[in-house]
C-alpha positions as MATLAB code, in Angstrom:
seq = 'XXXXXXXXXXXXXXXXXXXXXXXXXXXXXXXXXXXXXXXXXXXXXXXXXXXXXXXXXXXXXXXXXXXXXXXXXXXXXXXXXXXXXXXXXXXXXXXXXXXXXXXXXXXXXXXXXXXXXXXXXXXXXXXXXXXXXXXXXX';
ca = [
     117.395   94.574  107.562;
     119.162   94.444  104.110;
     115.500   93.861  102.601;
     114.118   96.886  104.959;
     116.817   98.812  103.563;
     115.592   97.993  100.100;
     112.273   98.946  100.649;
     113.142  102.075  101.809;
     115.512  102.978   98.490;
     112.168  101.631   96.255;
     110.441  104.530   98.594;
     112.569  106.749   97.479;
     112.967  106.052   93.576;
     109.090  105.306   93.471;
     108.073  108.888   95.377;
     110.857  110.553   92.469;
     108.963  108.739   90.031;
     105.640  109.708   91.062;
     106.020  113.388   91.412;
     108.307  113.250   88.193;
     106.746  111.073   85.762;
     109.381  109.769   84.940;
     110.386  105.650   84.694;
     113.385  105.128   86.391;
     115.415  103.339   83.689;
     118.905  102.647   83.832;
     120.236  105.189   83.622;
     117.871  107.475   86.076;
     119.005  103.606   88.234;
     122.742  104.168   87.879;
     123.303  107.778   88.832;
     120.545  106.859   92.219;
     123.165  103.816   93.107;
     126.441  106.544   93.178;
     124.698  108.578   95.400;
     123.320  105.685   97.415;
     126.264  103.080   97.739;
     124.245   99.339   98.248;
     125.347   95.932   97.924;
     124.642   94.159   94.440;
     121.827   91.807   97.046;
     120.185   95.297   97.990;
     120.396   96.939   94.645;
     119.058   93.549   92.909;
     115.643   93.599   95.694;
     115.377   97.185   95.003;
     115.118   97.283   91.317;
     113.179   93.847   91.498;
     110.410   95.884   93.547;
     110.384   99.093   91.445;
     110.374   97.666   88.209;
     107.743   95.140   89.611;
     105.729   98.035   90.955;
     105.726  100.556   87.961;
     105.020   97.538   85.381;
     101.762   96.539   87.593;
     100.878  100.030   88.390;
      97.390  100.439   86.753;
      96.546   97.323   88.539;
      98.530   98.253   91.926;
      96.200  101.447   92.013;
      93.168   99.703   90.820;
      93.166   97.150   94.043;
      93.723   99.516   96.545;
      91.521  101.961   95.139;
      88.602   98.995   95.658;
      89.794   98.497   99.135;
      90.772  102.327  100.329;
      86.862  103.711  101.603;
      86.469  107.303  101.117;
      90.173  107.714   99.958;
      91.371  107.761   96.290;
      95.018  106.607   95.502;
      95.387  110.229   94.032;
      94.288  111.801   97.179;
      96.187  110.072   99.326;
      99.791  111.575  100.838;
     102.805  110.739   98.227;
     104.926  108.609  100.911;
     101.986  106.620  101.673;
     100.517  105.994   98.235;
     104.143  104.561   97.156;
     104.684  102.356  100.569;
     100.928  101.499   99.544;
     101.933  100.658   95.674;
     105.358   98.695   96.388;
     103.483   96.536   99.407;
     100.752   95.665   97.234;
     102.915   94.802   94.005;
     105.090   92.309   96.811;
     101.098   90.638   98.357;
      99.881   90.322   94.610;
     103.132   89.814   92.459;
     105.458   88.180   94.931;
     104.776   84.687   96.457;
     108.388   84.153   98.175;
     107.295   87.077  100.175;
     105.083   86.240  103.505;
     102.378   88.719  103.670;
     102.791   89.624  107.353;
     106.177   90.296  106.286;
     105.450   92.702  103.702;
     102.745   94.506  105.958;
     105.036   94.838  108.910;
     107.774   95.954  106.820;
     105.401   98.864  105.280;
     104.148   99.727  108.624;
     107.883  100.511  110.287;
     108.675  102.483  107.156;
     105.876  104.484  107.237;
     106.674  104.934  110.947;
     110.344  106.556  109.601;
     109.001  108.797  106.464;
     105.061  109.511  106.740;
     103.563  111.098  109.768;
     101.805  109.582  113.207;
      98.298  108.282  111.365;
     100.251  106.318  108.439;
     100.794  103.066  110.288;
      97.423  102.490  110.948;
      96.237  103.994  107.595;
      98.354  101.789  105.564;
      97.556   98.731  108.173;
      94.318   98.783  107.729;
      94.178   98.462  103.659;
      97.019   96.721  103.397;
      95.086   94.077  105.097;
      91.832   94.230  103.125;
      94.065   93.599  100.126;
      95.322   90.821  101.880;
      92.471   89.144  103.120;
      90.783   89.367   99.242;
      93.882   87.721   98.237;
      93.101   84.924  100.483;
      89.517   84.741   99.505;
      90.701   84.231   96.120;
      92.771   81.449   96.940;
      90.404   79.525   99.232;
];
């Protein structure tokens, strides 16, 4: 739960980032932590997945663009393009990360902050990217 909880603050920073502009540095960081009391474990996974995410955007977008029919990243709802980016950084960036974890994980938090059709939306190409990981490494 402590990771979920995580995930759900790098929602929330990435979403401000994306309709800002804006990189979260430190600073932006420091005043989001006094409003949104974490342990220094939470806080740590957080910024570890934001940082991870923004650095890796362009090629974030890029693979679930190629895997996202009909759909561009633009196009796509806010909430669910940044559950999208952050579970995609974590299947291509993170390897201590199981990737059913990371899918199920984006799946109950779009359940709690997108709308009825976002689980299954973000199922389905978070396991495309998944599976071309796996033809990569096989």
């Amino acid at each position: 739960m402590k990771r979920r909880r995580a995930r759900e603050y790098a929602l929330q920073i990435l979403y401000q980032f994306d309709l800002t502009g804006t990189n979260p540095d430190r600073d932006k960081l420091k005043d989001f932590w006094k409003d949104h009391p974490a342990s220094e474990e939470i806080r740590k996974f957080t910024e570890e997945i934001v940082m991870g995410t923004i650095q890796h955007l362009k090629e974030i977008d890029k693979t679930i663009s190629s895997v996202s029919e009909h759909w561009s990243v633009e196009r796509m709802a806010v909430v669910d393009r940044n559950i999208l980016r952050f579970a995609t950084y974590e299947l291509l960036y993170r390897d201590d990360i199981p990737a059913a974890v990371t899918i199920n994980e984006a799946i109950e938090i779009s359940k709690k902050y997108s709308d009825k059709e976002s689980p299954a939306f973000i199922n389905g190409i978070l396991d495309r990217i998944t599976k071309r990981i796996q033809k990569r490494i096989h």
